[in-house]
N, C-alpha and C positions, 0 to 999 in steps of 0.2 A: 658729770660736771665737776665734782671735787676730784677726782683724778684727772683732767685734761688742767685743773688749776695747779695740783701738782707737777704734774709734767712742765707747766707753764714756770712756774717759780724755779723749778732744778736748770731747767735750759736756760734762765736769767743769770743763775749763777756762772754757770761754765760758760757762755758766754761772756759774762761781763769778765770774767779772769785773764780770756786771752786777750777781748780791747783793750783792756787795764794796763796789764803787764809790762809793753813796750812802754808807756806814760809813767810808771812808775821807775823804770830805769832810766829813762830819763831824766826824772826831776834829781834821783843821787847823780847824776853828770853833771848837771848844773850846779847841783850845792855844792859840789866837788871842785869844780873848776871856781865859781865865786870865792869857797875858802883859801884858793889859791890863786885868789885873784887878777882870773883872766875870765875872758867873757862866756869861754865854754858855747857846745852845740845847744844848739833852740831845745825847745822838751821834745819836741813831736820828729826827732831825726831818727829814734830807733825805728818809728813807723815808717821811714823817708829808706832805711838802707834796709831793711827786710823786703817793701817794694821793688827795690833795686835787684834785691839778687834774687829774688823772686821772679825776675824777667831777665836772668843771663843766664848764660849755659853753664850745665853744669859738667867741668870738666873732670872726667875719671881716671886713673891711673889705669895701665893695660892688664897689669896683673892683679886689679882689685876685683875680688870675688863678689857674691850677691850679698854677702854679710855686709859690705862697706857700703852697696847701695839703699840696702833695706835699712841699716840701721839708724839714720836720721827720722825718720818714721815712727819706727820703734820708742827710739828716748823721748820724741816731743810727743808721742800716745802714752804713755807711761806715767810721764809727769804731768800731762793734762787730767789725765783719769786722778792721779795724787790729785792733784791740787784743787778738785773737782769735789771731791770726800769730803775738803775740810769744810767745816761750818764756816760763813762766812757773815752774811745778813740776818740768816734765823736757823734756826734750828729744827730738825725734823722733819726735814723735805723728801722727798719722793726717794732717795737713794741711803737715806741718812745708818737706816742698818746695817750697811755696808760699808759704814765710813768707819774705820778701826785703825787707831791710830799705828798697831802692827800692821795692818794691808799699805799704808803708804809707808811706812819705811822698807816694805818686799817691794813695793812698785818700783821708790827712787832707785832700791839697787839694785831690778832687774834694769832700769834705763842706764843705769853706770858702769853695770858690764856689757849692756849693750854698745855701749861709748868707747869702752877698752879694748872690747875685740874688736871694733871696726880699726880702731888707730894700729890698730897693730895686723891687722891683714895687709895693709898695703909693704909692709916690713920697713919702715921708714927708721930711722934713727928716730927723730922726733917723736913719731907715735908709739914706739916702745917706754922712749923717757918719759910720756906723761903718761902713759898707762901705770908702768910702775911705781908712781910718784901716787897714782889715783887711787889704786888699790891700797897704797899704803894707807892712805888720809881715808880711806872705806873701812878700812880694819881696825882702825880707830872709834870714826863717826858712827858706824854701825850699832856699836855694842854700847855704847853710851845712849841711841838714840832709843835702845830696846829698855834700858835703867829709865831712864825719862818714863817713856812708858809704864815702867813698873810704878814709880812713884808714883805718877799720876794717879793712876789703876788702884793701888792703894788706899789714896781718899774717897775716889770718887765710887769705887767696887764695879769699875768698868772700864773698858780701852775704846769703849765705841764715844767719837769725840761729840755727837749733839749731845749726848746724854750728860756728858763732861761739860760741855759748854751750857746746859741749862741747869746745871748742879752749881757750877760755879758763880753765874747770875746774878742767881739770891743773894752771895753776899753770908751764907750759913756757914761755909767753908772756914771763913775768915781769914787774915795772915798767918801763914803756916813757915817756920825755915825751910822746911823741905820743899815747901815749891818754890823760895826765894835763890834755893839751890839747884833744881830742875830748870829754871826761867833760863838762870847763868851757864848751864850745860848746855840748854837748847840755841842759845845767842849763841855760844863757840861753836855747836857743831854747824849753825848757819853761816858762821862767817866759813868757816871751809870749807860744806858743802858748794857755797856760791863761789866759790875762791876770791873773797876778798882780800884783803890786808889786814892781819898782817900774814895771813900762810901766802897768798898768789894778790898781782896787782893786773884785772885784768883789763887796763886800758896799755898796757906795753909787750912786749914780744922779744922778750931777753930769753936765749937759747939757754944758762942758767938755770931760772928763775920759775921757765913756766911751767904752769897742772896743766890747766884746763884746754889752754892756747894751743901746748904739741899736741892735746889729737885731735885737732882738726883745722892741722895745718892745710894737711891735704885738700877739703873741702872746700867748695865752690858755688857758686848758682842756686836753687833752689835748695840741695842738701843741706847747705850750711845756712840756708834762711829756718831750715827747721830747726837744727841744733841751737840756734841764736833763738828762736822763739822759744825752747823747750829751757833757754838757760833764765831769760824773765820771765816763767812762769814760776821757776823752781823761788825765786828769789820772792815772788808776791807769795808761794806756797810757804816757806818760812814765816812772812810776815802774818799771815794767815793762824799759820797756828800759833803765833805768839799770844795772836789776837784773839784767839780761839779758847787756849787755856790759862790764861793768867788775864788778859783783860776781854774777857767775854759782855760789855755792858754795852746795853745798848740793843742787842741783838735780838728779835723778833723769836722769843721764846714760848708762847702762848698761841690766841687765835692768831692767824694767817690776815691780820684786817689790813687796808691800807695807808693807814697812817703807822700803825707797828714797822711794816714792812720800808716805808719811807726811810724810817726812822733809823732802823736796820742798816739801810744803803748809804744814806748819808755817814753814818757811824763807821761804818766799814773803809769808807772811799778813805774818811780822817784819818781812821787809823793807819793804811798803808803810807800816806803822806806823809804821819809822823815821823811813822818807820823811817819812810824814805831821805826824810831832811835827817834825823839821826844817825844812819849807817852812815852818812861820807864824812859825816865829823868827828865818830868815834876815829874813822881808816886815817884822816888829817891828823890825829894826833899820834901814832905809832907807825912804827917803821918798818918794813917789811924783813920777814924772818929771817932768817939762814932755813934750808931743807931740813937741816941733820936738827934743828929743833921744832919740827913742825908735832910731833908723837909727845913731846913735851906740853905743847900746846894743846893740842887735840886733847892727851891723855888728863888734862885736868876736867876737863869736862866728862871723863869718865869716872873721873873721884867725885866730882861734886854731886854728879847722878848716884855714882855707890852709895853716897854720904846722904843721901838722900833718900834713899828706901832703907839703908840705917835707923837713919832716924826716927821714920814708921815704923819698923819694929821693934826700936825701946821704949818708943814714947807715944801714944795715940794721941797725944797737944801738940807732940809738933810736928 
């Protein structure tokens, strides 16, 4: 019976993440388009155009191999499993051993090479220019996302995240700099991982400008309903671990009861909302980059992560 409640709780979460997801991209559209005051899509439209291509063919180039048809598949199983790991309403559920804050940074960038080589089998201009562009902004976000890790792993004497999230809880931890500089690393590698603003703006399609948008130009029909699902899961997977390791409160870390677990869900839902009214007004205030300084960008969130396990090892106060 305590194992079928197990099982029961872990398939609440990974369920609720992929209903969520579309809902949560939507509400940054509408905050987005309110702060620029026009009326913007309802909230429930990313649910409205995933149905859509969901039901149209999907049209393939002649010379695209199985790598370009398999790999939509691939990146939204990748990032589901990530975003699956993190703790979200409680802590310690049926998979939680497993949840290491290094296995979801291996997942997201086995799904971003899986991205990169698809855009690039069909040999398209486009899909080379954003492959190249991607790998860069990975070469970057990577190694800062593994510093992150280490700071964290630091305090807490662990990378497995419920363990992290019910250490953090208490409230014992207390304000540390090093996590106020791990938070600010993890907010930048998010805003690029998700290509927001100011690296990529992805509500436009400037042959310039774009990451994410050239590879999967190509994409159609159901393929590109997966990549489009796989891209708001990665963005609630962000907000997830914000939530996860810097405001874990809230979260059902004790008995499994149900009022805990309510309590849990209610708290989770807020938090991503916050996130979500947040990100499009941080994007509404700055302006979108040049390319040639995006390593500029990215790379300070690799200082502030260095500066950051620095700091644990001159000082055990901060």
């Amino acid at each position: 019976m305590a194992m079928m409640l197990d099982l029961a709780l872990q398939l609440v979460q990974i369920t609720l993440l992929v209903a969520i997801a579309p809902l949560i991209v939507g509400i940054t559209r509408k905050v987005r388009a309110r702060l620029l005051r026009r009326r913007g899509p309802p909230l429930l439209q990313p649910y409205h155009d995933l149905w859509k291509q969901m039901h149209k063919e999907a049209v393939v180039a002649d010379n695209a191999s199985w790598v370009y048809r398999r790999a939509p598949y691939m990146v939204f199983a990748a990032t589901w499993v990530a975003a699956g790991l993190v703790p979200t309403y409680a802590t310690g559920l049926l998979f939680s051993w497993s949840a290491d804050l290094i296995a979801v940074v291996a997942l997201l960038g086995t799904a971003r090479f899986a991205l990169a080589l698809a855009a690039m089998d069909v040999g398209t201009a486009f899909g080379g220019l954003g492959a190249s562009r991607e790998m860069m902004i990975a070469s970057l976000a990577e190694p800062a996302m593994l510093l992150i890790a280490f700071a964290v792993a630091l305090i807490a004497g662990t990378t497995q995240l419920s363990a992290i999230a019910a250490l953090f809880a208490t409230g014992d931890v207390g304000l540390r700099v090093s996590l106020g500089l791990a938070l600010l690393a993890l907010v930048i590698v998010g805003i690029a991982e998700n290509a927001r603003i100011p690296i990529d703006n992805p509500s436009t399609h400037l042959e310039l400008t774009m990451v994410h948008e050239a590879m999967i130009l190509e994409y159609s029909g159901r393929h590109l309903a997966m990549i489009e699902a796989a891209s708001h899961l990665k963005l609630v997977l962000y907000f997830s671990l914000v939530g996860c390791l810097f405001v874990p409160f809230g979260m059902a870390t004790g008995d499994k009861t149900l009022p805990a677990l309510a309590i849990g869900l209610a708290t989770f839902v807020a938090k991503l909302v916050v996130f979500a009214v947040l990100l499009p007004i941080a994007e509404t205030t700055v302006a979108k980059m040049r390319v040639f300084r995006y390593p500029a960008f990215i790379g300070s969130a690799f200082a502030a992560a260095a500066l950051a396990v620095f700091l644990r090892f001159v000082s055990r106060g901060f």
